[in-house]
C-alpha positions in Angstrom: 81.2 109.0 -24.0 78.6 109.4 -25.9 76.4 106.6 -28.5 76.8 103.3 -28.4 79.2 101.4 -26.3 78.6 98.1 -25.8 76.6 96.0 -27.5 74.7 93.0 -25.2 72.8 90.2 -27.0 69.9 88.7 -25.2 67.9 85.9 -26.1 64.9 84.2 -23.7 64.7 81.0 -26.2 67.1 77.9 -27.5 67.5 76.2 -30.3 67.0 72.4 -29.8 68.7 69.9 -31.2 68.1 68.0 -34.8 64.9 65.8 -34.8 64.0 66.4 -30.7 61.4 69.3 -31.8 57.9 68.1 -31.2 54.8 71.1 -31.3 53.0 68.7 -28.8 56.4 68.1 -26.1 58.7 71.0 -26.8 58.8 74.8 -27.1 61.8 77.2 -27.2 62.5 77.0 -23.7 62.3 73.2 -23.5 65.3 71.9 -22.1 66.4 67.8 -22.4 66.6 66.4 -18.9 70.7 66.6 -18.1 70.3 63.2 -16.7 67.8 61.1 -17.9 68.3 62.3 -21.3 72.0 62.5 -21.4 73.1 62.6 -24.8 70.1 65.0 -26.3 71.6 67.4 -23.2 74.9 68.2 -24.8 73.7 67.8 -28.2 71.5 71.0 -27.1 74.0 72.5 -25.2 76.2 72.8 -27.9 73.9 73.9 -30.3 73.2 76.5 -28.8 76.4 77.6 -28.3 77.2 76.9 -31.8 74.5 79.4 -32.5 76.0 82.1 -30.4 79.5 81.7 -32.1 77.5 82.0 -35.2 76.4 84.9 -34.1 79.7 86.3 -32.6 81.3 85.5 -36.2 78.2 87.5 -37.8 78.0 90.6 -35.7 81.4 91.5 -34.5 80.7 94.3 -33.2 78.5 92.6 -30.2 80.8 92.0 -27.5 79.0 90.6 -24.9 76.2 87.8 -24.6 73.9 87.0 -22.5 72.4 83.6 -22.6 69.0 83.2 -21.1 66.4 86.5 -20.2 65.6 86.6 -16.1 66.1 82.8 -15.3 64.8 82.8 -11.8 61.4 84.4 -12.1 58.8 82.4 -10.9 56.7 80.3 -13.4 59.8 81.4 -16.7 59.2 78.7 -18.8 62.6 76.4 -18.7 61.0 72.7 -18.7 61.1 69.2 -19.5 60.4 67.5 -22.9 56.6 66.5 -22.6 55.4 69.7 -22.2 54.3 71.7 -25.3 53.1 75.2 -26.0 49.3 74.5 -24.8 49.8 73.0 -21.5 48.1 74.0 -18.5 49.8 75.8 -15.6 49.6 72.4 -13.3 51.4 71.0 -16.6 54.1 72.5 -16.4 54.7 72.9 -12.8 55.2 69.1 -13.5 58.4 69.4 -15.8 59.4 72.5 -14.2 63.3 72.3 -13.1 64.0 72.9 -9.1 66.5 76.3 -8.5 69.3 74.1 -8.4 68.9 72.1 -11.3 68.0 76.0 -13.2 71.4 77.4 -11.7 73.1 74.1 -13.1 72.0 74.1 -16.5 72.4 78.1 -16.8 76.1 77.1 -15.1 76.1 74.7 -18.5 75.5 77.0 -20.6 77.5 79.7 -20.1 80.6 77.7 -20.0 79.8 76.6 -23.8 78.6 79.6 -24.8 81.8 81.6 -23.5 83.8 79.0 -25.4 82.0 79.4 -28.0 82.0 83.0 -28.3 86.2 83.3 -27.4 87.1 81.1 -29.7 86.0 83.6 -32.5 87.3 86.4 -30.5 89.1 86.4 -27.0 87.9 89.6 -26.2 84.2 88.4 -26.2 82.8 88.2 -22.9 79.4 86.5 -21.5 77.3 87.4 -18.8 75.1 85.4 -16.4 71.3 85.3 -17.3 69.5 87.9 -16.4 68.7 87.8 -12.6 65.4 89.5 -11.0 62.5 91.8 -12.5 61.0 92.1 -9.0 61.6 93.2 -5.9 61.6 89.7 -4.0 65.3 89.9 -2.7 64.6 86.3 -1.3 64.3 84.6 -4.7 67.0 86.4 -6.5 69.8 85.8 -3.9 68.4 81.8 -4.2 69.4 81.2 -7.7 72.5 84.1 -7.7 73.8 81.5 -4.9 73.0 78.0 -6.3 74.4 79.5 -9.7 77.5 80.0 -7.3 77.5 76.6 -5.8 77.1 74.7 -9.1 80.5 76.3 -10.4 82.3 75.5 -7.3 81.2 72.2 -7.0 83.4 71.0 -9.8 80.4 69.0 -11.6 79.9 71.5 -13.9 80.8 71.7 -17.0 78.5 68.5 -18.5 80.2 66.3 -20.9 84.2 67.4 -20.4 86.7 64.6 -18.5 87.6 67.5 -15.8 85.2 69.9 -13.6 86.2 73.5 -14.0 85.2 76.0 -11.0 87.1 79.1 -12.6 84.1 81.7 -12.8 86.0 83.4 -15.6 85.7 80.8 -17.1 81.8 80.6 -17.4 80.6 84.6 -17.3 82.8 88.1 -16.6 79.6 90.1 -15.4 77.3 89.5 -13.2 73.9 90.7 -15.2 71.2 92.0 -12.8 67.5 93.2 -13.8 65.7 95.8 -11.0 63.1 98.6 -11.2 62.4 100.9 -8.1 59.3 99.9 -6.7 57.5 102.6 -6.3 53.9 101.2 -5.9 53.4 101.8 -2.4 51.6 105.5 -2.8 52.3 105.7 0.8 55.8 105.7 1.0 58.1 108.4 0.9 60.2 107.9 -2.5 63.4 108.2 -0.9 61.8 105.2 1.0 61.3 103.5 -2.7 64.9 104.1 -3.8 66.4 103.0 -0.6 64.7 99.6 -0.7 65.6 99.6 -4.7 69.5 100.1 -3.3 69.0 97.8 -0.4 67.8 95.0 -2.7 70.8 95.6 -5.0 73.0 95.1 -2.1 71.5 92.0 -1.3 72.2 90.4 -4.2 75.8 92.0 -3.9 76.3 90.0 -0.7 76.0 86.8 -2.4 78.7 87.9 -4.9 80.7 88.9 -2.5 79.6 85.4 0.1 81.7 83.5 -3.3 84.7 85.7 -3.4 83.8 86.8 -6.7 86.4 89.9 -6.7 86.9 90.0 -10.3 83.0 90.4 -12.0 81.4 93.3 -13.1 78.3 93.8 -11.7 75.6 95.4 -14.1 72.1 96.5 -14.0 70.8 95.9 -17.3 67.2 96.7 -16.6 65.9 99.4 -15.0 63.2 101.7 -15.4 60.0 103.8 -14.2 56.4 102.8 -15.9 54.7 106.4 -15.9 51.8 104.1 -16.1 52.6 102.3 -12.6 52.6 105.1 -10.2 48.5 104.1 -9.5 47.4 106.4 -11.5 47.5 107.3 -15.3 50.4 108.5 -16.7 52.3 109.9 -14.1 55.1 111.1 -16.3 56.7 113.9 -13.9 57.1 111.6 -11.6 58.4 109.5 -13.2 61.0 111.3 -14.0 62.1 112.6 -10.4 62.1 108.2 -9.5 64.5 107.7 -12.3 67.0 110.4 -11.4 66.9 109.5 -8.2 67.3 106.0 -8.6 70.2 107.2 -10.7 72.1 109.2 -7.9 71.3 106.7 -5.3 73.3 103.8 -7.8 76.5 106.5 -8.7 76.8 107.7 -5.1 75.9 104.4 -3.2 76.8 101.5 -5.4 79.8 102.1 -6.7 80.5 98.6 -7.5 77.8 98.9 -10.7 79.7 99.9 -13.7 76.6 100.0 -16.3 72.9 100.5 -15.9 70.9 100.2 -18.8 67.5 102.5 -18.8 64.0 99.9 -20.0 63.0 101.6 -22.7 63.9 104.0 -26.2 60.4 104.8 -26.4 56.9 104.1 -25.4 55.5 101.5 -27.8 52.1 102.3 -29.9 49.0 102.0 -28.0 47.6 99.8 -30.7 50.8 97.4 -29.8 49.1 94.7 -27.5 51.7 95.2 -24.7 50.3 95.7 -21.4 49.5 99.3 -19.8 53.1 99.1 -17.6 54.9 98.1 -20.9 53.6 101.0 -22.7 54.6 103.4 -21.0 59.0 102.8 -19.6 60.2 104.8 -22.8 62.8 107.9 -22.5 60.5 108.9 -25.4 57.0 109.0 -26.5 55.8 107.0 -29.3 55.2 108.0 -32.7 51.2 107.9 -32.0 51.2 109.7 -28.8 47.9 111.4 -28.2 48.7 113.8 -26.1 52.3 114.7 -26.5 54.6 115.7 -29.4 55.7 112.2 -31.1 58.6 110.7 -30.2 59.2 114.1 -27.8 61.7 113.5 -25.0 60.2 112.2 -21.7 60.9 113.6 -18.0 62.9 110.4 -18.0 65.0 111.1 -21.0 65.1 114.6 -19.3 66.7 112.7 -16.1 68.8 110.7 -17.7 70.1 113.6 -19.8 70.6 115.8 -16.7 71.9 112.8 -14.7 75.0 112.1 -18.0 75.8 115.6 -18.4 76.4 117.0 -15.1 72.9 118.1 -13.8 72.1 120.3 -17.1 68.4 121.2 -18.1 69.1 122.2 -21.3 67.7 120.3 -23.5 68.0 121.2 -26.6 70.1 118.1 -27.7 67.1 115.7 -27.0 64.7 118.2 -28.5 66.9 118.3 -32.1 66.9 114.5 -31.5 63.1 114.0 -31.8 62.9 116.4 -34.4 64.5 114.2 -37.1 61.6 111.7 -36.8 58.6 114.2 -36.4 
């Protein structure tokens, strides 16, 4: 089909609750302590999900939610109260939650969110947080599988009489976040999209390790930075990555039902954004030096070919970024 879908909401902040915020303790990924400080704990917890019903009540037309952005990366800011936006590295290490104690809040969360969320409409559906944005298979399967082990311990969720390890219950897709890696100028980049796959798969095991038969599994990131291929703007081959990367996810992992392509368009130059962040768009940006602006991209051109049966006309995505030229 073609437009839009689905709709996924994303947010990488909370709220907190009523009277907690201080500029010199908190920030918006400050967490309370689930057990020294109990009671501000559920208060935030269901906050939040207050705000995602809020939300859902809003914007019906969003369907599913996602409530925290790549959880497991190393250093993402999910702390303690004492630790406010100015605080040193070492600082924060210091408040920083262990893996398990991540994968049990985010367990937390997602059980009040999805209630929150279905009781405005049934058919609304949450996903885990986002999982990855790196190629280090070793720390993605570690939270994938302590997220696992928190909802079948039966502790989870905080604050109701009775422990509930139904995963439907707490997310219906399993939300995952990978980009080829295609740094190594060495390697082949069949090489590059095989480990890309074989990293995918990894994380797959763990899913299936839980007997989780009944989640999607999506990859809602993925991309190729024209500006990552060690040297400047390597659009081309860029492009050739992307399809690939494409191919090798329809005829290899079947069991990934949506892939979302990182980004619409380059941003401006003049944005602030780093050189990678530039430069993942399907289309240039308005400003574009050196190309037509907002011209389709060899990666809107693989995508395109990819969606409509290996065609290279283009003439769609050509009339497309003519309405904003």
């Amino acid at each position: 089909a073609q437009g839009i879908n689905d709709i996924l909401y994303v947010t990488d902040s909370f709220i907190l609750p009523y009277g907690y915020n201080d500029p010199e303790k908190t920030h918006n990924k400050t967490v309370p302590d689930p057990v020294k400080d109990n009671a501000n704990y559920l208060a935030w917890l269901k906050v939040n999900a207050a705000a995602f019903a809020a939300l859902a009540a809003e914007v019906p037309e969003i369907k599913f939610f996602e409530p925290f952005n790549e959880i497991n990366v190393t250093g993402s800011r999910l702390e303690t109260y004492g630790i406010g936006w100015n605080a040193t590295e070492e600082q924060q290490a210091a408040h920083r939650f262990t893996v398990a104690e991540k994968a049990g809040i985010m367990a937390d969360l997602c059980w009040y969110v999805s209630k929150a969320v279905k009781s405005v409409d049934p058919a609304n559906q949450v996903t885990t947080p986002s999982i990855s944005l790196s190629n280090n298979a070793v720390v993605e399967k570690e939270f994938l599988d302590a997220f696992y082990k928190a909802i079948e311990s039966g502790n989870y969720p905080t604050g109701q009489a009775l422990g509930d390890k139904r995963i439907d219950n707490y997310f219906t897709v399993i939300n995952i976040h990978l980009y080829p890696d295609y740094t190594d100028k060495s390697a082949q980049m069949a090489t590059n999209v095989n480990n890309f796959a074989a990293n995918i798969n990894s994380e797959y095991a763990v899913i299936k390790a839980h007997n989780d038969g009944g989640s999607r599994v999506w990859l809602t990131e993925t991309g190729v930075s024209a500006n990552e291929l060690l040297s400047f703007r390597k659009e081309n081959a860029a492009g050739e990555i992307l399809g690939a990367a494409l191919s090798k996810i329809d005829n290899d992992l079947t069991y990934i039902d949506t892939v979302i392509t990182y980004k619409i368009a380059d941003i401006s130059t003049d944005a602030g954004a780093s050189q990678a962040e530039t430069y993942y768009g399907l289309f240039y940006s308005g400003d574009d030096m050196d190309n037509d602006p907002y011209a389709a991209k060899p990666t809107a051109k693989a995508v395109y070919s990819f969606t409509h049966n290996g065609s290279t006309d283009y003439s769609e995505l050509d009339a497309l970024a003519a309405k904003y030229q």
